[in-house]
C-alpha positions as CSV (number, residue, x, y, z in Angstrom):
1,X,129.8,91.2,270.6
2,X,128.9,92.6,274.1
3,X,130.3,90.6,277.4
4,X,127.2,91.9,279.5
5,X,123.4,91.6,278.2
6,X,120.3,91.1,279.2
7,X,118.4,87.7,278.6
8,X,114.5,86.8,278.4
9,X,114.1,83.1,280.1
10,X,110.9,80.8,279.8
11,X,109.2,79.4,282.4
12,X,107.7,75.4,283.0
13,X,104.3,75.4,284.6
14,X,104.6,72.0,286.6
15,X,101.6,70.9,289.0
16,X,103.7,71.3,291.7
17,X,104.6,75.1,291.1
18,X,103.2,78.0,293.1
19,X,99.7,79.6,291.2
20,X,99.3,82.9,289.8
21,X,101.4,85.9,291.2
22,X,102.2,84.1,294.7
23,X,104.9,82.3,292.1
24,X,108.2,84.3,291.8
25,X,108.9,82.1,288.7
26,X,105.8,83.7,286.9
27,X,106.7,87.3,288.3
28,X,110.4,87.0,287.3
29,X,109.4,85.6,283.9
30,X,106.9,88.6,283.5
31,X,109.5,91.2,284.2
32,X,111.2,91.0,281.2
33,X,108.9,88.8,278.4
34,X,105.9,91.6,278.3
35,X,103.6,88.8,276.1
36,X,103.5,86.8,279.5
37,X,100.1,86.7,280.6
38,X,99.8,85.7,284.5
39,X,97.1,83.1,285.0
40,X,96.4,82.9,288.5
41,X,94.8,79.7,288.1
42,X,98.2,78.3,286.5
43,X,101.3,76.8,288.8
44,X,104.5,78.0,287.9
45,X,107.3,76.0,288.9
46,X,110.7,76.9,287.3
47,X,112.6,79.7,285.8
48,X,115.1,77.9,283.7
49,X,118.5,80.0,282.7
50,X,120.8,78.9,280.4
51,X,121.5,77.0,277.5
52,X,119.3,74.0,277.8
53,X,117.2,73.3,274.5
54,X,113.9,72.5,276.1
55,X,113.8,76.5,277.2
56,X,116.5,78.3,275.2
57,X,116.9,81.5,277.0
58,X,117.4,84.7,275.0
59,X,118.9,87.8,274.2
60,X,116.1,90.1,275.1
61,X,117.1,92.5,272.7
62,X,117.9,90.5,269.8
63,X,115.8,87.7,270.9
64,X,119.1,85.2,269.1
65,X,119.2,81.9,272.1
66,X,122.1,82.0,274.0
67,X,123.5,79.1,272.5
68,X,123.7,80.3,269.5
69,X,125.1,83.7,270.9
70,X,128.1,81.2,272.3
71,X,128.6,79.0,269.2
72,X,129.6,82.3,267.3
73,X,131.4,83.8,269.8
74,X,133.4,80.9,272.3
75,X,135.4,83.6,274.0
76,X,132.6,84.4,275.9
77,X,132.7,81.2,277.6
78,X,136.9,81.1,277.7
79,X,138.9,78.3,276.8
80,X,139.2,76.7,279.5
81,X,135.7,75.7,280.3
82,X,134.9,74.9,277.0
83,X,137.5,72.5,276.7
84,X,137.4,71.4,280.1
85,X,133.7,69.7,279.4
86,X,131.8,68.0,277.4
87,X,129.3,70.3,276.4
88,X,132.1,72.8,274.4
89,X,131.7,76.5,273.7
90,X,128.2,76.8,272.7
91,X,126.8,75.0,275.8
92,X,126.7,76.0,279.4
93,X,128.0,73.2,281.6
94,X,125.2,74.3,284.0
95,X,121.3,74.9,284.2
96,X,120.6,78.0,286.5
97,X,117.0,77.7,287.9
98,X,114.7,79.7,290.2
99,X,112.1,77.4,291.7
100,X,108.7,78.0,293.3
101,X,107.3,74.9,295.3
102,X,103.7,74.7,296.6
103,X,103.3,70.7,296.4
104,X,106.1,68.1,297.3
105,X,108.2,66.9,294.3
106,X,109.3,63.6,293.5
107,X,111.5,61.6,295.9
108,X,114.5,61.2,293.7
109,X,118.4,60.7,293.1
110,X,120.6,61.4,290.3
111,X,123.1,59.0,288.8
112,X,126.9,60.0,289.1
113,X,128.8,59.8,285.4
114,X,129.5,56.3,285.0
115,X,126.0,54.7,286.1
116,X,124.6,58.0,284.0
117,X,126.6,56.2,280.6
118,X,125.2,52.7,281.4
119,X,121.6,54.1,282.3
120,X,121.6,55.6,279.1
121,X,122.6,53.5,276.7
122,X,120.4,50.6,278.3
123,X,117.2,53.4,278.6
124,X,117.5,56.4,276.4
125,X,113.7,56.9,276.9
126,X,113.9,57.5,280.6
127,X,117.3,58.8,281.2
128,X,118.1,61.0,278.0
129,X,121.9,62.1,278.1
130,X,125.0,60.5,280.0
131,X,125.7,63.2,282.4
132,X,125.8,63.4,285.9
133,X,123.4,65.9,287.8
134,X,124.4,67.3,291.4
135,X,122.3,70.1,292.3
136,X,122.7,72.6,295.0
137,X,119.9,74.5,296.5
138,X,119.6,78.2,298.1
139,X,116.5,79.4,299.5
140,X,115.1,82.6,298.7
141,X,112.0,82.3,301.3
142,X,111.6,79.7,304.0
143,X,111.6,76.6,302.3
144,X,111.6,72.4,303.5
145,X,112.6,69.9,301.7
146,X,114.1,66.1,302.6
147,X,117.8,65.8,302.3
148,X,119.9,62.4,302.5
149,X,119.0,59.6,304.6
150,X,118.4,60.2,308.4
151,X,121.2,59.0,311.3
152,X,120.3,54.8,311.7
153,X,119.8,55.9,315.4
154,X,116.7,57.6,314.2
155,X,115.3,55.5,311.9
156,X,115.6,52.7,314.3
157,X,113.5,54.8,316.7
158,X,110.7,55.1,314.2
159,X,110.9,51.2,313.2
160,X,110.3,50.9,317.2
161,X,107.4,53.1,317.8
162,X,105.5,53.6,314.6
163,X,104.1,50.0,313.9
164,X,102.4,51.1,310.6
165,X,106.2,52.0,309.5
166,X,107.5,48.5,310.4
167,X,104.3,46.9,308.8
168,X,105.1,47.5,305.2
169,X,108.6,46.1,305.1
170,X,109.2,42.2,306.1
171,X,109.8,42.0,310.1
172,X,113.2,39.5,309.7
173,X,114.0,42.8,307.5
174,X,113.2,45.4,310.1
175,X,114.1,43.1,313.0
176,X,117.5,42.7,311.5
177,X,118.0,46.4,311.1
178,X,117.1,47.1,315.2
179,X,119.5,44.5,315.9
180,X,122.6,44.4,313.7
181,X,122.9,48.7,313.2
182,X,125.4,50.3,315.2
183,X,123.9,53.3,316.4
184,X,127.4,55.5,317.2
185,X,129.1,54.2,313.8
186,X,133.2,54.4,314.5
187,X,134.7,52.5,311.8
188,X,134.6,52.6,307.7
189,X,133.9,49.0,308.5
190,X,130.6,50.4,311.1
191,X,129.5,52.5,308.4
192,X,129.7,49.6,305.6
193,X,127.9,47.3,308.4
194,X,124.9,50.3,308.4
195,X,124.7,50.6,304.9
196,X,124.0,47.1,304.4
197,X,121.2,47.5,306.5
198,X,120.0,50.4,305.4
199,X,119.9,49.0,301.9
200,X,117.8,45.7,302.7
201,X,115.6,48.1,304.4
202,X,114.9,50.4,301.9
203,X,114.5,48.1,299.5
204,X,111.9,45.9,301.7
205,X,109.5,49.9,301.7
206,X,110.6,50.1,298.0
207,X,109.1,47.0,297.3
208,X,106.1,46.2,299.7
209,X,102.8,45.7,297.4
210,X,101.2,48.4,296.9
211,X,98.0,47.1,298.9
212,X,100.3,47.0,301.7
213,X,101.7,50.4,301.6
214,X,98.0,52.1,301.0
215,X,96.5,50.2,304.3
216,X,99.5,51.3,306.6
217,X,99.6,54.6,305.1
218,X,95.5,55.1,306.0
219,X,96.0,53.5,309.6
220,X,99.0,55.9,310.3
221,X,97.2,59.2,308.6
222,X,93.9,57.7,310.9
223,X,96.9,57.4,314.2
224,X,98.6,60.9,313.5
225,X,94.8,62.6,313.1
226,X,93.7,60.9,316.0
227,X,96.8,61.5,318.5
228,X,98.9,64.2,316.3
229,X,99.6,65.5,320.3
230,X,100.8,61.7,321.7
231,X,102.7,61.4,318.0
232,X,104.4,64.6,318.1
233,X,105.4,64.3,321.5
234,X,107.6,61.1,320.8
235,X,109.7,63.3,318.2
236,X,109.6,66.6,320.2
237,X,107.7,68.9,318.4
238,X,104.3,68.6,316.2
239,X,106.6,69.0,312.5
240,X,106.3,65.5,312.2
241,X,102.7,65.0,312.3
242,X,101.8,68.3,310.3
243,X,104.2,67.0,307.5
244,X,102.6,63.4,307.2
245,X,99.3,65.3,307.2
246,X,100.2,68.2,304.6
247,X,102.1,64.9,302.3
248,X,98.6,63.2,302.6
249,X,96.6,65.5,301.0
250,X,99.1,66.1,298.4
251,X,99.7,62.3,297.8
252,X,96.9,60.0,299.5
253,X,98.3,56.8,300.7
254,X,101.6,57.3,298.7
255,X,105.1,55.2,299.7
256,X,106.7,58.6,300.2
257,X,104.8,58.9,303.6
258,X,107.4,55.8,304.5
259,X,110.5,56.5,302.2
260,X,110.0,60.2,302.7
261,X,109.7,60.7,306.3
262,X,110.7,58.0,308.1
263,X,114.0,57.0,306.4
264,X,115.4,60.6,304.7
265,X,116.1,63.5,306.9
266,X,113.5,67.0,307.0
267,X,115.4,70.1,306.2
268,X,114.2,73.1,306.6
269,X,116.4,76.6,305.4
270,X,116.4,80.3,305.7
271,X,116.7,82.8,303.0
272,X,120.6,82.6,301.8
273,X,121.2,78.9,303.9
274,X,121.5,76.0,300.7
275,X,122.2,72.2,300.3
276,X,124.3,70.5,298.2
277,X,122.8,67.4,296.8
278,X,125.5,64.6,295.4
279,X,124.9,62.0,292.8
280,X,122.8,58.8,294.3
281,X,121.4,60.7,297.6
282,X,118.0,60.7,297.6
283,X,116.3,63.9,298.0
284,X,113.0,66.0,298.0
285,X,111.8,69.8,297.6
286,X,108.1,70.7,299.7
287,X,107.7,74.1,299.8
288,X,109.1,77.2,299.4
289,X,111.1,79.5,296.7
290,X,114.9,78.7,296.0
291,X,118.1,79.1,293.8
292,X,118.6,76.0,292.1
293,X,121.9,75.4,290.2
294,X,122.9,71.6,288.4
295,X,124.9,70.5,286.1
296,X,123.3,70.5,282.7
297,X,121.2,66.8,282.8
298,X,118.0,65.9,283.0
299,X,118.4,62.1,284.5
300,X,116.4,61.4,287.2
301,X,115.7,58.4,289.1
302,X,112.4,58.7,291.2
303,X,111.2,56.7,294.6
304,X,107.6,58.5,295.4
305,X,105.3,61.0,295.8
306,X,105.4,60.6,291.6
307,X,102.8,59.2,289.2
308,X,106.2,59.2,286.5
309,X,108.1,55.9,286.0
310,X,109.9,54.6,289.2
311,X,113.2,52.7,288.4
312,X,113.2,50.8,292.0
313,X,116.1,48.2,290.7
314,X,118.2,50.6,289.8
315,X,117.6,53.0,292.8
316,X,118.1,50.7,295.7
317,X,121.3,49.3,293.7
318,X,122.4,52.9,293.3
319,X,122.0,54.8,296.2
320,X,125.1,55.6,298.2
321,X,123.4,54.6,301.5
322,X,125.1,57.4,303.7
323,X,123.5,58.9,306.5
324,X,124.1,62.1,308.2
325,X,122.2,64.7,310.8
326,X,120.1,66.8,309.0
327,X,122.8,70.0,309.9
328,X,125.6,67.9,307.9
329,X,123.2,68.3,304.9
330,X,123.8,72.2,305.0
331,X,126.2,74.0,303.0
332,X,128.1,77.4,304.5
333,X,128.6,80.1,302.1
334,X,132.2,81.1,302.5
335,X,134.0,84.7,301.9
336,X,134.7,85.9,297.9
337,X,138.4,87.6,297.8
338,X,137.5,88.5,294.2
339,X,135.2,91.4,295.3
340,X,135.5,95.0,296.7
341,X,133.3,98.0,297.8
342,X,131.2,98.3,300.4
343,X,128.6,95.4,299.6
344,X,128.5,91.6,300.5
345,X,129.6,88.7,298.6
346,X,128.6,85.5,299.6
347,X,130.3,82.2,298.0
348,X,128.7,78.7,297.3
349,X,131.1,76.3,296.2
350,X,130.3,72.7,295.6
351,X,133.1,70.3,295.3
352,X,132.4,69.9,291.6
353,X,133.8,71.5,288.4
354,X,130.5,72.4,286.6
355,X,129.0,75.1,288.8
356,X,129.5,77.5,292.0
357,X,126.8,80.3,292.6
358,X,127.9,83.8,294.2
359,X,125.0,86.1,296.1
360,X,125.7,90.1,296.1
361,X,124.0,92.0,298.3
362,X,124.2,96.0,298.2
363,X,122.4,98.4,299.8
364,X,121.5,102.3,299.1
365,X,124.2,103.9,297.7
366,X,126.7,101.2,297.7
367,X,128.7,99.8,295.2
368,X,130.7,96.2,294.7
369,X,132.9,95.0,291.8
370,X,133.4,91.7,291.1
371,X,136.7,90.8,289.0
372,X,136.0,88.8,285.9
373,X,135.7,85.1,286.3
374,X,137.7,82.6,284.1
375,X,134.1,81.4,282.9
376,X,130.5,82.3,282.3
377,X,128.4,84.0,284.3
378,X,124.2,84.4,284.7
379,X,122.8,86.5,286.7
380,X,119.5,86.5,288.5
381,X,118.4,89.6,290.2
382,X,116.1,88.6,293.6
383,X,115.2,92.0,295.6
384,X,115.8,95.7,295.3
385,X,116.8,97.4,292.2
386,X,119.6,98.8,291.0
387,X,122.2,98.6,288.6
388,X,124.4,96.1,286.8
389,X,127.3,97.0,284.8
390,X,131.2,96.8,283.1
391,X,133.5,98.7,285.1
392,X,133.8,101.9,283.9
393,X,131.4,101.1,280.6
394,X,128.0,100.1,279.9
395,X,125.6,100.1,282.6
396,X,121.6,98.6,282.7
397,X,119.0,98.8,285.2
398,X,118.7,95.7,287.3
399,X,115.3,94.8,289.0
400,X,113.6,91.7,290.2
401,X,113.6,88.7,287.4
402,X,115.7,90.2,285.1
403,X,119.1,87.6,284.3
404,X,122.1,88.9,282.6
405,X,124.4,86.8,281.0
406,X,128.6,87.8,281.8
407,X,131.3,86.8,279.3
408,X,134.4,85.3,280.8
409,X,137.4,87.8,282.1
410,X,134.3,90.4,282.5
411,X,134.8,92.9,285.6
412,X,131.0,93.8,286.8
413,X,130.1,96.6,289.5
414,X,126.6,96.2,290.8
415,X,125.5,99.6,292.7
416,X,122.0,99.9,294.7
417,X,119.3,102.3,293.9
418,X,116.6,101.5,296.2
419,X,116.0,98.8,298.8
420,X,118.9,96.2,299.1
421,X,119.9,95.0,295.9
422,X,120.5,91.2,296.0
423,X,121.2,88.9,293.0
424,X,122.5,85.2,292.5
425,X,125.2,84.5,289.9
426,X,126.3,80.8,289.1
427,X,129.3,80.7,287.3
428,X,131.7,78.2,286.1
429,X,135.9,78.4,286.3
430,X,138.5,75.8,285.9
């Protein structure tokens, strides 16, 4: 059985997806399934490689799901790995993922492992497997998003200065928080002292009536429309007031106007700059195209900007309550030593087992190898085109949106044709 092939993935058209042809999901899942019929009045939200039974990618050419391709043959996933996790031979322990955002997603965290087992046995309905689910980001275009909760020192300044903020939670809760956080935390014990805070707090927004939230919410949108030049101006630039706006339309009057931007910091990224995202940190995509690579789950505990179920009691119990500067949020691709030629290899490593993601870039002319990997690979090609191949054997064109899956221990040489040729490979190794 062949170490290198190509694979047809599905796509999910989610309300939040980018429409039409303005989607790379729709234009990557086009390139290599020609039945797909572009609707330009349909969103298209996810490119999903991998294993995962709700869309079974595919050998393109023998159109057999990869699952089944790695039950028959569990050296293409190596020994390790499949013994190393749950999900054995025939199951990646990853979901691969190319996303295209137009309207905010849910405000949401994942459980880690243990919570994951209680959460499931108590609600299979709601949180269908046991696993955990950290996810790591990459952005392909300019892309935003809200990442772990903001430094105390700034979300005491908002509790200050925007009175429609303080008005939803109770004021011995906010007054308690303005008094008793400590802005410069030194200590493990300053830190436990914030996120005892931080916890009442977020659980006073979590759990204001919903009357309450929806009247703040319309005075603040009313404020920020009003005096967007006076708002901005106490935060520095106009990004605050543009956001609450933009979230308005998208969600009228919703709690994630509160939860959202006053408590968890903005993020915004550059093509090839990711976030990791760790079990019970609340996060949120807005816009933009990314990588998006997780460990094969689909729990999900949600806060706002959501019309699905919201597990408050279990979120404000979960939550980890750490805060950070938004820059702390950002992951730094490191050096691969496993590569040569003249290209560039970029490495994201997550400090988890299940997944790490490399990027390849080669221009013109060039050519880089990377040595095989203890584990499975896919593939994901972004810009340029090119070529993708076993050293010194077969060789297949590689373009934007097609995905190749690479056995374990496989040696691949990518070589660019014309443009740069860029792809995304997550991978797992033990």
């Amino acid at each position: 059985m062949s170490v290198l092939f190509q694979l047809q993935c599905g796509a999910q058209k989610y309300d939040w997806g980018k429409i039409g042809r303005s989607s790379s999901v729709a234009k990557f899942a086009a390139a290599t399934d020609l039945t797909f019929e572009i609707d330009e009045k349909t969103p298209y939200a996810e490119l999903w490689m991998g294993t995962h039974p709700s869309v079974p990618s595919k050998n393109l050419d023998t159109q057999v799901t990869l699952h089944d391709i790695l039950d028959k043959d569990p050296s293409l996933v190596g020994t390790a790995v499949a013994t190393k996790f749950d999900s054995g031979s025939a199951n990646l322990p990853f979901l691969f993922k190319v996303l295209s955002i137009q309207k905010v997603l849910s405000i949401q965290a994942h459980p880690d492992k243990s919570l994951a087992k209680i959460l499931h046995e108590n609600d299979p309905k709601n949180y269908p497997d046991d696993n955990h689910k950290p996810e790591m980001a990459i952005a392909l275009t300019n892309f935003e998003g809200f990442c772990g909760f903001r430094p105390v020192k700034e979300i005491k300044g908002f509790l200050e200065t925007v009175p429609e903020f303080r008005s939803v939670v109770p004021e011995q809760v906010a007054k308690a928080f303005i008094d008793g956080v400590i802005d410069e935390p030194q200590t493990e014990q300053d830190e436990a002292v914030n996120k005892l805070y931080l916890q009442k707090l977020f659980q006073g927004v979590m759990t204001a009536p919903d009357a309450t939230i929806k009247d703040a919410a319309a005075k603040l949108v009313a404020r920020v429309q009003n005096e967007s030049g006076s708002f901005a101006g106490c935060y520095g630039d106009d990004a605050l007031a543009d956001l609450l706006l933009r979230l308005n339309i998208q969600f009228p009057l919703d709690i994630g106007l509160f939860c959202g931007v006053f408590l968890l910091n903005y993020v915004t990224l550059r093509t090839g700059e990711a976030i990791f995202l760790k079990a019970k940190d609340p996060h949120a995509y807005i816009s933009g195209d990314i990588i998006e690579c997780m460990a094969a789950s689909d729990n999900v505990v949600r806060a706002g900007f959501t019309p699905k179920f919201k597990d408050v009691k279990n979120l404000v119990e979960m939550l980890t309550y750490e805060c950070a500067p938004v820059e702390g949020q950002k992951m730094k691709p490191a050096s691969f030593e496993r590569s040569s030629g003249d290209g560039l290899v970029y490495l994201y490593d997550p400090p988890i087992p299940e997944f790490a993601v490399l990027r390849t870039e080669v221009s013109k002319g060039q050519k880089e190898t990377i040595q095989g990997l203890s584990g499975p690979s896919v593939v994901v090609v972004t810009e340029g085109k090119g070529t993708i191949g076993i050293k010194g054997g077969k060789t297949m064109a590689a373009e934007p949106g097609f995905v190749f899956f690479v056995g374990a221990g496989t040696d691949i040489e990518y070589v660019g044709i014309e443009d740069k040729l860029v792809t995304y490979g997550a991978f797992c190794e033990v």
